[in-house]
NUBATOR-603275 format. One record per residue (C-alpha): residue in three letters; x, y, z. Coordinates in pm, whole numbers, plus 50000, padded with zeros to 5 digits. Example, Ala and Ser with C-alpha at 12.3 -4.5 7.8 and 13.67 -1.06 7.14 Angstrom:
<r 'ALA'; <51230; 49550; 50780>>
<r 'SER'; <51367; 49894; 50714>>
//
This chain:
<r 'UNK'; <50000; 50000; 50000>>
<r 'UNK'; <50140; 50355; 49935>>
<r 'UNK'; <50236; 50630; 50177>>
<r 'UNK'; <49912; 50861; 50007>>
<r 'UNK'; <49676; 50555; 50049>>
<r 'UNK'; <49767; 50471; 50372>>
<r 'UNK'; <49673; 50806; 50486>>
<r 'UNK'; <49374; 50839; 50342>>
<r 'UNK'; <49267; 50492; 50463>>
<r 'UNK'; <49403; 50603; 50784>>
<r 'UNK'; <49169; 50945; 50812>>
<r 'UNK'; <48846; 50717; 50775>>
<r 'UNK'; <48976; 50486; 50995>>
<r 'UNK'; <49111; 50096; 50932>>
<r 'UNK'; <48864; 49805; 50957>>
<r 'UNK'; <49116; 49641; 51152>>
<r 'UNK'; <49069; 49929; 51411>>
<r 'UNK'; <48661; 49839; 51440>>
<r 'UNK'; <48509; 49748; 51751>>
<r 'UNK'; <48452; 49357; 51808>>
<r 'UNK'; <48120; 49255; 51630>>
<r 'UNK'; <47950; 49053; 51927>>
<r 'UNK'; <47667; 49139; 52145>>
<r 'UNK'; <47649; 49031; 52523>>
<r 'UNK'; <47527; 48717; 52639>>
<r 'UNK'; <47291; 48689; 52851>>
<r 'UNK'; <47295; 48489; 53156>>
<r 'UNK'; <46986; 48300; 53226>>
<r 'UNK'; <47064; 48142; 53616>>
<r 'UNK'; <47143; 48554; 53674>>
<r 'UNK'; <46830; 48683; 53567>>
<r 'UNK'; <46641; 48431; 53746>>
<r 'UNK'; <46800; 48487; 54043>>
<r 'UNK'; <46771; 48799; 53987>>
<r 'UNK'; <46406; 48874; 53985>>
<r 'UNK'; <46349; 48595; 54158>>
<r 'UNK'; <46168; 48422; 53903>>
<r 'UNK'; <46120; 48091; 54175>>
<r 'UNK'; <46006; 48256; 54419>>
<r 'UNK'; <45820; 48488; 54289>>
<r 'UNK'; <45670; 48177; 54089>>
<r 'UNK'; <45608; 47971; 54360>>
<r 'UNK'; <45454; 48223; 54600>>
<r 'UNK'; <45211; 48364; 54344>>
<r 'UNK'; <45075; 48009; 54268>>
<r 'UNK'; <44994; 47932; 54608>>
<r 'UNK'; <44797; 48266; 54576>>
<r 'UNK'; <44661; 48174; 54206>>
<r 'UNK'; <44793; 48460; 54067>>
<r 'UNK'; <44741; 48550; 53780>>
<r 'UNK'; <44378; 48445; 53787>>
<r 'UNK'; <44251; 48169; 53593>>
<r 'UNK'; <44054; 48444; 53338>>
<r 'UNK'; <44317; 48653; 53351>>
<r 'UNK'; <44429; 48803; 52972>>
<r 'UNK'; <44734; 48997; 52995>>
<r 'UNK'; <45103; 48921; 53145>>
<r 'UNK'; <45088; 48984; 53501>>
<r 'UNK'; <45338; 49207; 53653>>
<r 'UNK'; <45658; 48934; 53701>>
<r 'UNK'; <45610; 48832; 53322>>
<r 'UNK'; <45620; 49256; 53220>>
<r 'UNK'; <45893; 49272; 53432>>
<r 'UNK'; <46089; 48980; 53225>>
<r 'UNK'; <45927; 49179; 52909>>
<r 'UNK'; <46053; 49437; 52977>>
<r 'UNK'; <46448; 49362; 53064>>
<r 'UNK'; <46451; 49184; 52690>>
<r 'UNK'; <46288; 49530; 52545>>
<r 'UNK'; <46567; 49690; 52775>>
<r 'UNK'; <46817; 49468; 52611>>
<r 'UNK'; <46675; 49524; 52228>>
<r 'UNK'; <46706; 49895; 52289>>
<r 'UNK'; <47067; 49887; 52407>>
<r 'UNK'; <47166; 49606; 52137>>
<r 'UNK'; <46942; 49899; 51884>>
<r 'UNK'; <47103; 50171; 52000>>
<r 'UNK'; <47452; 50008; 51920>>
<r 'UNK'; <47408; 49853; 51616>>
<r 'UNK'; <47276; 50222; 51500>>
<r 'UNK'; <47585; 50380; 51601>>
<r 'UNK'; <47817; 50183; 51442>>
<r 'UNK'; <47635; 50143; 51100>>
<r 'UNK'; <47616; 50502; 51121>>
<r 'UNK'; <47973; 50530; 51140>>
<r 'UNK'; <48059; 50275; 50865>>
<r 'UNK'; <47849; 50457; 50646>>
<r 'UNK'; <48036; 50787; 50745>>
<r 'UNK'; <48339; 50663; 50635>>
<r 'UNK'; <48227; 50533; 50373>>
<r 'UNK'; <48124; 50865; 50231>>
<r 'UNK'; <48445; 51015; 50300>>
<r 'UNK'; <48613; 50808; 50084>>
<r 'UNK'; <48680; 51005; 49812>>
<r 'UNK'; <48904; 50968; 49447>>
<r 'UNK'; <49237; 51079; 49414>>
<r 'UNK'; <49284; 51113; 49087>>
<r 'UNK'; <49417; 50793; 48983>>
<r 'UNK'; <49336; 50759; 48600>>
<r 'UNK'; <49463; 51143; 48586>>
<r 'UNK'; <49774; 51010; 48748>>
<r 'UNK'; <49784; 50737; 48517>>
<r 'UNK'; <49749; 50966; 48230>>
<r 'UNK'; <50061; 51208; 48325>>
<r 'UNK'; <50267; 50892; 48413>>
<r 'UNK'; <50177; 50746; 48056>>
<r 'UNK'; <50257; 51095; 47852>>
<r 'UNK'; <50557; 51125; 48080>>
<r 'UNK'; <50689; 50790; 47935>>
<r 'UNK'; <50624; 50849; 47588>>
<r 'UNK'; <50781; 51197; 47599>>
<r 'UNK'; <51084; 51039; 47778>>
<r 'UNK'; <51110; 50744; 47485>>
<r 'UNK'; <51047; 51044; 47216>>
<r 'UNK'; <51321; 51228; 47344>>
<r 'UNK'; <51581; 50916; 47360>>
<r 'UNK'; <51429; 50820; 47005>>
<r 'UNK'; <51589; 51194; 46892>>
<r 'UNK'; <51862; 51231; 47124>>
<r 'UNK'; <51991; 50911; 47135>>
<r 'UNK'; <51943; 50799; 46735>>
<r 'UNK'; <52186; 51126; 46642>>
<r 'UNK'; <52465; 50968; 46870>>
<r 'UNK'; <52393; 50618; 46760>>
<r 'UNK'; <52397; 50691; 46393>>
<r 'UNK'; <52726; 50903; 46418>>
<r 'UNK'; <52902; 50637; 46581>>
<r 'UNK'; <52714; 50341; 46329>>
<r 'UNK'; <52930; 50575; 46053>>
<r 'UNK'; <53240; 50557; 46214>>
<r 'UNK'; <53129; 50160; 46174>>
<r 'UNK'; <53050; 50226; 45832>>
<r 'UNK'; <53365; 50419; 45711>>
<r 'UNK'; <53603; 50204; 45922>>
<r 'UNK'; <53458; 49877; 45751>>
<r 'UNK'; <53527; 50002; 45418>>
<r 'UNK'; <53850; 50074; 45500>>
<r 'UNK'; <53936; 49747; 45651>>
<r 'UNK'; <53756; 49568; 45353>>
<r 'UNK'; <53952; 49775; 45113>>
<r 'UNK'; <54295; 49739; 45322>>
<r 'UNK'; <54219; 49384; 45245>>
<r 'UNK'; <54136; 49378; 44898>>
<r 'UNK'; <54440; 49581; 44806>>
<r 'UNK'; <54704; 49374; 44961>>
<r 'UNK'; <54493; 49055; 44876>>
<r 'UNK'; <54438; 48926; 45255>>
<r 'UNK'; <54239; 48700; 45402>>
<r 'UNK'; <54100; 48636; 45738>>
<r 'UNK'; <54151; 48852; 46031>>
<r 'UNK'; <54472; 49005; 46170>>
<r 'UNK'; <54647; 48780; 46414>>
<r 'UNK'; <54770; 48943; 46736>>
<r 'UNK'; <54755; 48909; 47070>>
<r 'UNK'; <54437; 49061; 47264>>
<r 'UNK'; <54649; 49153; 47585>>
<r 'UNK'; <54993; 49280; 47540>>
<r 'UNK'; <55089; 49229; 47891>>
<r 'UNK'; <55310; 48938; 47902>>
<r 'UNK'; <55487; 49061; 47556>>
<r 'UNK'; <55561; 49381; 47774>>
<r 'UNK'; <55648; 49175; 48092>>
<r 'UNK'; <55885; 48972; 47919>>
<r 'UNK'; <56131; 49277; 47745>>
<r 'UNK'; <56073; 49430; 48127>>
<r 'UNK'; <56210; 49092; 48265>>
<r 'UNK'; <56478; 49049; 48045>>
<r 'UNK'; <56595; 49437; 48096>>
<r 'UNK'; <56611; 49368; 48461>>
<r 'UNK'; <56800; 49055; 48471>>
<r 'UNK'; <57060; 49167; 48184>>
<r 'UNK'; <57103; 49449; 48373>>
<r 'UNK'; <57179; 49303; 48741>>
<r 'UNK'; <57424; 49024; 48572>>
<r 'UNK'; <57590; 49288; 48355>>
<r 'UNK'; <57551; 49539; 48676>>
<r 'UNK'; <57772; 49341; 48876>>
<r 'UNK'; <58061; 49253; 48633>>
<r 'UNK'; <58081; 49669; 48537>>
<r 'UNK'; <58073; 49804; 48945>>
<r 'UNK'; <58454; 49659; 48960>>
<r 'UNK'; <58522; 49920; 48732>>
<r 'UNK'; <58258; 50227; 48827>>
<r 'UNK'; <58342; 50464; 49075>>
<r 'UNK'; <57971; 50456; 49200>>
<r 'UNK'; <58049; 50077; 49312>>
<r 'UNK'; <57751; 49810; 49245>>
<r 'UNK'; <57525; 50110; 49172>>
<r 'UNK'; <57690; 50313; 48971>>
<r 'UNK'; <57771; 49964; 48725>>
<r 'UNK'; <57371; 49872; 48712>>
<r 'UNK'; <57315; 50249; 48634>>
<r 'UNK'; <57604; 50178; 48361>>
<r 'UNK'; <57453; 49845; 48270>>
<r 'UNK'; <57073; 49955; 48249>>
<r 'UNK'; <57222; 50193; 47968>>
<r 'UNK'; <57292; 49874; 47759>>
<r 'UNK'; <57061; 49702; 47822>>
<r 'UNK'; <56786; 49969; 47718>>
<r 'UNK'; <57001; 50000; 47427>>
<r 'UNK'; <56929; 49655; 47372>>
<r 'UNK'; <56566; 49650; 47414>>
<r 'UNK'; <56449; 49940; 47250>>
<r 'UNK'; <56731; 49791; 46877>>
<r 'UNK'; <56488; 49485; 46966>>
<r 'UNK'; <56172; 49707; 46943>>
<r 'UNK'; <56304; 49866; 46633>>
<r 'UNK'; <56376; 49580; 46448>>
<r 'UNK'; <56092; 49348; 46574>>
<r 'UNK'; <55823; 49560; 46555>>
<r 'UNK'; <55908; 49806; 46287>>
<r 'UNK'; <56194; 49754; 46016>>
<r 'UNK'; <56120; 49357; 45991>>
<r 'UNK'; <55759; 49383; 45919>>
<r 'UNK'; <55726; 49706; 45737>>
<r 'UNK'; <56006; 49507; 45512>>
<r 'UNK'; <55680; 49287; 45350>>
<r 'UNK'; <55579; 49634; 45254>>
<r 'UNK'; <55465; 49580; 44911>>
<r 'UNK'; <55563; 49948; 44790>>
<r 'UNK'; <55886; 49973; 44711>>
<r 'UNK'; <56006; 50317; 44867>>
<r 'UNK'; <55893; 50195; 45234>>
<r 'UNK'; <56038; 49835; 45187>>
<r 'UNK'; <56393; 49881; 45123>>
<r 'UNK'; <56487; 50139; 45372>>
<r 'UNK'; <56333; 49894; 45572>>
<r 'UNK'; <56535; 49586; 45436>>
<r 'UNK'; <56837; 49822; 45447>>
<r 'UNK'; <56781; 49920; 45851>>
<r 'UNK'; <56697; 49540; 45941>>
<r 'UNK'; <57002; 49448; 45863>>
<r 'UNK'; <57162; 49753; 46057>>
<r 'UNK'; <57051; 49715; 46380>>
<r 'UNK'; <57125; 49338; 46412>>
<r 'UNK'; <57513; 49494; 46337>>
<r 'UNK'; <57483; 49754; 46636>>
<r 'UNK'; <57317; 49507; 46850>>
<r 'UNK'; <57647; 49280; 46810>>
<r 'UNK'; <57871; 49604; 46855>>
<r 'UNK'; <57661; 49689; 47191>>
<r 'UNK'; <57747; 49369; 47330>>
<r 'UNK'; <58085; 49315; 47198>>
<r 'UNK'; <58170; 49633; 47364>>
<r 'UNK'; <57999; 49504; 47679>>
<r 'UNK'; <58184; 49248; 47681>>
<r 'UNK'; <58507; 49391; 47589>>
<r 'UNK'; <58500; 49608; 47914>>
<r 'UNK'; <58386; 49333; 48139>>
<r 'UNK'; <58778; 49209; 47952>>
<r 'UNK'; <58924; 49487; 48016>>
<r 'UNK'; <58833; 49550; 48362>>
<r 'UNK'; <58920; 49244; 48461>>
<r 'UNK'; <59286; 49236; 48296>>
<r 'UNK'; <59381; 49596; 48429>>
<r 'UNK'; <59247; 49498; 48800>>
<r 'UNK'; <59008; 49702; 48982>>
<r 'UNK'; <59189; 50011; 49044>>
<r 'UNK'; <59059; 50110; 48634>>
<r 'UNK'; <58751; 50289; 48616>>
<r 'UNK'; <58507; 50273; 48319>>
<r 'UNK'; <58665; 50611; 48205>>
<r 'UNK'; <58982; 50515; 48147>>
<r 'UNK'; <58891; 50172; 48008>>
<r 'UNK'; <58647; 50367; 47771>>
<r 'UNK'; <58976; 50592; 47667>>
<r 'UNK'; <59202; 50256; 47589>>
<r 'UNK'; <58940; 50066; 47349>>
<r 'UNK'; <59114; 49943; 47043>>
<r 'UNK'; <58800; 49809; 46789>>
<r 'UNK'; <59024; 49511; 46684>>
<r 'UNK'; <59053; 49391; 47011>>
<r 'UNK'; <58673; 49363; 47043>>
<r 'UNK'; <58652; 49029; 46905>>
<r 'UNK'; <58982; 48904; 47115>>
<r 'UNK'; <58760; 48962; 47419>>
<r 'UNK'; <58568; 48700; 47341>>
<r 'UNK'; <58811; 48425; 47428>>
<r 'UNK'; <58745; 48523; 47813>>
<r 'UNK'; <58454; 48284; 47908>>
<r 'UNK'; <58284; 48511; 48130>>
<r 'UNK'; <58281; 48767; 47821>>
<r 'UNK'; <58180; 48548; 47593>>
<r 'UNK'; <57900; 48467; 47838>>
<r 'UNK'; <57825; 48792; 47879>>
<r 'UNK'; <57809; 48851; 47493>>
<r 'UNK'; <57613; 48582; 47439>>
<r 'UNK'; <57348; 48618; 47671>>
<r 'UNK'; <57281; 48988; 47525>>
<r 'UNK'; <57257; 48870; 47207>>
<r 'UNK'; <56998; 48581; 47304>>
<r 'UNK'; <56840; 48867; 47514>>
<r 'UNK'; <56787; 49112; 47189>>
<r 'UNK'; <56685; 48787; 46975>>
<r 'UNK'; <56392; 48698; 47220>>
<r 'UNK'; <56282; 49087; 47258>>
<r 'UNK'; <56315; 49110; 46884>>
<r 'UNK'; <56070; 48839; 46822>>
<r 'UNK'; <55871; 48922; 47118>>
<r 'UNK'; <55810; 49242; 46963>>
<r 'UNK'; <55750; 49131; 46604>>
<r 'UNK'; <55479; 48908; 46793>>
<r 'UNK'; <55323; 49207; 46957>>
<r 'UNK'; <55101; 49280; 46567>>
<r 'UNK'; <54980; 49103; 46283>>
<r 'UNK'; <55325; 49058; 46031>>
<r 'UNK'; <55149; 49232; 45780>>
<r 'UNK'; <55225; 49624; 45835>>
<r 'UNK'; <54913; 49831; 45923>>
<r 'UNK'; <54650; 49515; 45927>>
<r 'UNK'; <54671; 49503; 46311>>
<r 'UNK'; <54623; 49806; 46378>>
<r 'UNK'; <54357; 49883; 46115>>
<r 'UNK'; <54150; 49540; 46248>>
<r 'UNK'; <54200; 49677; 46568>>
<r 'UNK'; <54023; 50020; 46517>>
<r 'UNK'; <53769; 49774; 46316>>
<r 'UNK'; <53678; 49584; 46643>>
<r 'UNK'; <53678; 49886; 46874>>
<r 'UNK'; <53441; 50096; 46679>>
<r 'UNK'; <53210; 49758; 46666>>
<r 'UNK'; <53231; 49726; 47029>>
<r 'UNK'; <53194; 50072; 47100>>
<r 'UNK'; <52917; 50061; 46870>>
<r 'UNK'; <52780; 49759; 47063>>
<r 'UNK'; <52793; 49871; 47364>>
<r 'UNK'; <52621; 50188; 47269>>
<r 'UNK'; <52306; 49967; 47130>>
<r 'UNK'; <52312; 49783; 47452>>
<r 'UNK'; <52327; 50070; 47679>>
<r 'UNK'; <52049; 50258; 47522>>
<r 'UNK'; <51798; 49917; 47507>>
<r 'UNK'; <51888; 49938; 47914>>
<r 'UNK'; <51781; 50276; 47956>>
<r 'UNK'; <51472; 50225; 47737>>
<r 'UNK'; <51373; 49882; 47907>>
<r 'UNK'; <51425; 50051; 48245>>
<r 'UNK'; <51199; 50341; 48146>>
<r 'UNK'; <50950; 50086; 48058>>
<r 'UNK'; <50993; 49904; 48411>>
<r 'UNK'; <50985; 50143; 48612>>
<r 'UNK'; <50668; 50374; 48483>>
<r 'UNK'; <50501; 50019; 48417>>
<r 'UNK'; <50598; 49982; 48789>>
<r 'UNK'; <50431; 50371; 48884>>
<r 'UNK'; <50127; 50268; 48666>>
<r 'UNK'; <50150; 49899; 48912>>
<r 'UNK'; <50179; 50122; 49221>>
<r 'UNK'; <49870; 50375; 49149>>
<r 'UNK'; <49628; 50051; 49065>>
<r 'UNK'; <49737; 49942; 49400>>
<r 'UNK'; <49648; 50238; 49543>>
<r 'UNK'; <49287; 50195; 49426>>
<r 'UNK'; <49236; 49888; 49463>>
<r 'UNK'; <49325; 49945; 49836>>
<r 'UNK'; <49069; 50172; 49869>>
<r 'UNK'; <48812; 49965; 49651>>
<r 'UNK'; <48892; 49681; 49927>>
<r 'UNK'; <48820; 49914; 50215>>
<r 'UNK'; <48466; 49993; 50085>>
<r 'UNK'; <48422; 49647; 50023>>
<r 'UNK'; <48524; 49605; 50362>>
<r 'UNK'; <48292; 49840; 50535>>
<r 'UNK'; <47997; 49705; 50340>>
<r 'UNK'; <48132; 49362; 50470>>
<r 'UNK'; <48134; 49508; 50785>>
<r 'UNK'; <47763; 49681; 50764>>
<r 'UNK'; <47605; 49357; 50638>>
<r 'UNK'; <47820; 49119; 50965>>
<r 'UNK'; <47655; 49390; 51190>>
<r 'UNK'; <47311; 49327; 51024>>
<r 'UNK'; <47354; 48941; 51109>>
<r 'UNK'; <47460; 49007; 51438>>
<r 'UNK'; <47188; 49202; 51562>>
<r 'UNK'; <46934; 48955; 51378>>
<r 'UNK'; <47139; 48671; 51592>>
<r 'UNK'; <47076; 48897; 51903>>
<r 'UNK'; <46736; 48975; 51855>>
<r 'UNK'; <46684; 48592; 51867>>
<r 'UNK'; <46901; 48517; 52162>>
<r 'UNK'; <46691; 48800; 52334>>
<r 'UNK'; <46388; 48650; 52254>>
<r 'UNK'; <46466; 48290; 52310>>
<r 'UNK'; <46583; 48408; 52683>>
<r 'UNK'; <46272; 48578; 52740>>
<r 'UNK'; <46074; 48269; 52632>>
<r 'UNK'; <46328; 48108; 52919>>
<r 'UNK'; <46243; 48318; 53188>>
<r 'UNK'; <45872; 48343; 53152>>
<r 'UNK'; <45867; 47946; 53037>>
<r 'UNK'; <46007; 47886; 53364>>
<r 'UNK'; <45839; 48122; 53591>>
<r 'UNK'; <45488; 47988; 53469>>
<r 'UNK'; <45604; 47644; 53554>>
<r 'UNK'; <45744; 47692; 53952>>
<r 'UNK'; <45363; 47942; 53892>>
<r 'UNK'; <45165; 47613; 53802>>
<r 'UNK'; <45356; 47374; 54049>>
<r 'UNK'; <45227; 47562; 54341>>
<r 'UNK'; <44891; 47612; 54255>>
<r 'UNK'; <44597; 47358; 54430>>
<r 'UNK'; <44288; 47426; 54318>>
<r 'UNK'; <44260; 47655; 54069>>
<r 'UNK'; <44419; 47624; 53717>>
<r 'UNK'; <44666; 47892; 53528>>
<r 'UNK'; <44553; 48145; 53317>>
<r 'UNK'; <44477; 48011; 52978>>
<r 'UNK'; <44714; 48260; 52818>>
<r 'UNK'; <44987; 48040; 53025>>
<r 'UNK'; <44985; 47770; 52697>>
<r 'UNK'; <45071; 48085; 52436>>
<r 'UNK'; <45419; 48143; 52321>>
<r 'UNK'; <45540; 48475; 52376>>
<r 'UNK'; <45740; 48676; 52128>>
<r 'UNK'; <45978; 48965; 52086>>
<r 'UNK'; <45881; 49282; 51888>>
<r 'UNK'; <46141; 49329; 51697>>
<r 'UNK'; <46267; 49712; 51586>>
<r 'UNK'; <46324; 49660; 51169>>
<r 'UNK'; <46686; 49599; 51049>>
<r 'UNK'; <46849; 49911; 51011>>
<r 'UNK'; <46869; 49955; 50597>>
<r 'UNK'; <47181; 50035; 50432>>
<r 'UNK'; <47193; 50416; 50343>>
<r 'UNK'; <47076; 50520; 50018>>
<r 'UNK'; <47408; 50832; 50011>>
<r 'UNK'; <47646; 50521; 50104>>
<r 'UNK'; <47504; 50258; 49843>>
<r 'UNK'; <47521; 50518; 49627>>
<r 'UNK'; <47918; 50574; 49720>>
<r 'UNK'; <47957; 50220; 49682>>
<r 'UNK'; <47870; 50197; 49345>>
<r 'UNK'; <48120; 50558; 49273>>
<r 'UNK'; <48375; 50406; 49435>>
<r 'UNK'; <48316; 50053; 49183>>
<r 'UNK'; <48292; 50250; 48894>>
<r 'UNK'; <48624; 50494; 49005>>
<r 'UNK'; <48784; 50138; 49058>>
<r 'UNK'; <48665; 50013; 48679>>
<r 'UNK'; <48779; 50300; 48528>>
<r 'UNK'; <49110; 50305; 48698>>
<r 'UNK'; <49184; 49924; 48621>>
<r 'UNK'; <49077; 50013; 48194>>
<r 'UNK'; <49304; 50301; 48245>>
<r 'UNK'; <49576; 50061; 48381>>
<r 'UNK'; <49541; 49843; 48075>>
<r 'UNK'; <49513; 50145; 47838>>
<r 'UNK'; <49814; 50305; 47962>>
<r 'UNK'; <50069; 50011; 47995>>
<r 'UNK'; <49980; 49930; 47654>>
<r 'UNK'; <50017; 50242; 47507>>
<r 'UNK'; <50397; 50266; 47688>>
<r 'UNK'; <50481; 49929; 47538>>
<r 'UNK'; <50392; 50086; 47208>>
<r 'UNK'; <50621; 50401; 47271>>
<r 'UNK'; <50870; 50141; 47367>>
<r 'UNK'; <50855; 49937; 47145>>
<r 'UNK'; <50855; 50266; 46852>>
<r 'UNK'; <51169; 50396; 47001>>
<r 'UNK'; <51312; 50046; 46958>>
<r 'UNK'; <51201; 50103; 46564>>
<r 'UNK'; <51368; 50405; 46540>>
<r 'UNK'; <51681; 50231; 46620>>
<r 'UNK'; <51648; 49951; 46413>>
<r 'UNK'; <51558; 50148; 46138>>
<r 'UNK'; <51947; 50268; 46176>>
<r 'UNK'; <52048; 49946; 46035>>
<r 'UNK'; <51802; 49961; 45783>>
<r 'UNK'; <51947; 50281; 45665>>
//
């Protein structure tokens, strides 16, 4: 139930808050005893009273009489009361306006899906181009170079990347410690020395592997022989790097540690580069770089598609689709969730009457038990009275000698009854408003979530019709 229901439920006054619907019961021993029905029986039959031609109820029977009349009245008087009140509230129900809130939620929504039809179809449509345009350039791309299939290359780059970074590090810390003999910054000025090389090292490896070797399939002629020319260039300064690493790790270690890089630097002779190479730790060292450049080399050329360009242009391909993808599916979101949740306010206002249809229902419910109730206590009432006076004609009879009871003793005697209090015409009548408000509202409900399905499912068109175009 909503918060604006509940209160107006609340200012009439819950069901659940009525009084209980029962009426006393009536003790029978306790009214004998107390107007001393056997008594008075008993000593008025010795007397023979009432006499035998007597007519009427004597003055013990009106007094029984008139404690059920007393009884009637009170049970009357309640019963009254209350169905006046049910009938009060029920004329103060009143209509909120629910099919005119169901009509503002409903051209709400289909403003809202208008709008996002406009708003959204621009930005879709631009970025559907980009689609467009981006195909035709892969398609071309392929046509012209006569491939097929997709570009090959690795979705994450990451472990590509973290192998060069691993191989940088450990070159560096074996090469680090060979050099620091010779560095006046000791261990860390020879990694800072080393780390120079091997950078060196890495980013020859990028050049070749990732550049020079594939752009030499270039079919056009003025990119692919520079190309050729450089890929066989920096394999040559990747063997002079490390010859001249490991010509100083030579050097260092013939002239003893009191030489410093600087000086060593000063005494290179280039034909003695290869002659290092007889030391085994040099020749370690050498090869080891070399290995090192080989496996960033390749690690590199793995990095892309060997064609030149067709990574990168399949790449762009598949973002823009995904882009464009995601785009589609965040806008059917948004445009199912404006469907839920006004089909969800539309949900929430038929609650609200319905509520309130239920609480009339309820008071008439509650009218009608009140009805039976008195009816039921109008009998009990009478059937008591029937008690009392059955029984104080008997102990009345019992004592009597001579002369015999009143003839009227054999008649039954019955309770006037007041007539049943009628529903009001001004509440039936509020009744049947408060059925037709509920009708109305629940064809409203109907009318209105099918006419937001319908703006849904249009502003799902107008998308669609994107692909069409």
């Amino acid at each position: 139930m909503s918060a604006s229901t509940k209160a107006t439920l609340d200012s009439l006054g819950s069901s659940s808050q009525e009084p209980s619907l029962t009426f006393s019961e009536i003790d029978v021993q306790e009214i004998k005893k107390k107007l001393r029905l056997k008594e008075e029986g008993t000593h008025r039959g010795k007397d023979h009273l009432p006499k035998t031609n007597a007519t009427g109820f004597d003055d013990v029977e009106q007094q029984i009489i008139a404690f059920a009349h007393a009884e009637v009245k009170e049970a009357t008087e309640k019963v009254y009361h209350h169905l006046e009140s049910l009938q009060h509230r029920m004329l103060n129900i009143r209509s909120v306006g629910h099919v005119a809130k169901m009509e503002q939620i409903t051209m709400a929504a289909e403003g809202t899906f208008s709008a996002k039809g406009l708003g959204r179809k621009a930005e879709l449509f631009v970025t559907r181009e980009g689609v467009v345009n981006i195909k035709k350039n892969f398609e071309n791309f392929k046509n012209q170079y006569g491939l097929k299939g997709d570009a090959t290359y690795p979705e994450n780059r990451f472990l590509h990347i973290s192998v060069v970074l691993l191989l940088v590090v450990l070159e560096t810390f074996f090469n680090g410690r060979f050099l620091a003999r010779g560095d006046e910054g000791g261990l860390l000025g020879g990694v800072t020395f080393a780390f120079g090389f091997s950078a060196i090292n890495a980013v020859l490896g990028f050049l070749l592997g990732y550049y020079t070797l594939r752009l030499s399939l270039h079919p056009k002629i003025a990119i692919k022989i520079p190309c050729i020319i450089f890929s066989m260039l920096l394999p040559s300064c990747m063997l002079g790097i490390n010859l001249l690493l490991s010509w100083l790790r030579t050097t260092i270690a013939s002239l003893g540690n009191g030489i410093v890089l600087k000086e060593a630097m000063k005494q290179i002779e280039w034909r003695d580069l290869i002659l290092s190479l007889r030391d085994p730790e040099s020749l370690l060292l050498f090869s080891a770089g070399i290995v090192c450049c080989i496996i960033i080399t390749i690690d590199f050329w793995m990095m892309d598609d060997p064609f030149p360009g067709f990574g990168r242009i399949s790449r762009e391909y598949k973002a823009k689709i995904e882009t464009y993808a995601d785009m589609q599916s965040a806008i059917l979101g948004e445009l199912e969730e404006i469907q839920a949740r006004n089909h969800k306010a539309l949900d929430e206002v038929l609650d609200q009457a319905s509520d309130i249809f239920a609480e009339s229902e309820k008071l008439v419910e509650s009218q009608n038990r009140w009805r039976r109730l008195y009816a039921a206590h109008l009998d009990h009432l009478e059937d008591v009275g029937k008690q009392l006076i059955g029984y104080y004609r008997t102990m009345n009879m019992e004592a009597r000698k001579t002369e015999p009871p009143p003839a009227y003793f054999q008649q039954n005697w019955t309770l006037k009854r007041p007539p049943l209090p009628e529903p009001d015409e001004q509440s039936v009548s509020a009744q049947k408003r408060i059925q037709a408000e509920t009708r109305d509202v629940q064809s409203a409900h109907i009318s209105c979530v099918k006419r937001i399905s319908e703006a849904y499912i249009k502003a799902l068109h107008e998308y669609q019709t994107i692909e069409q175009l």
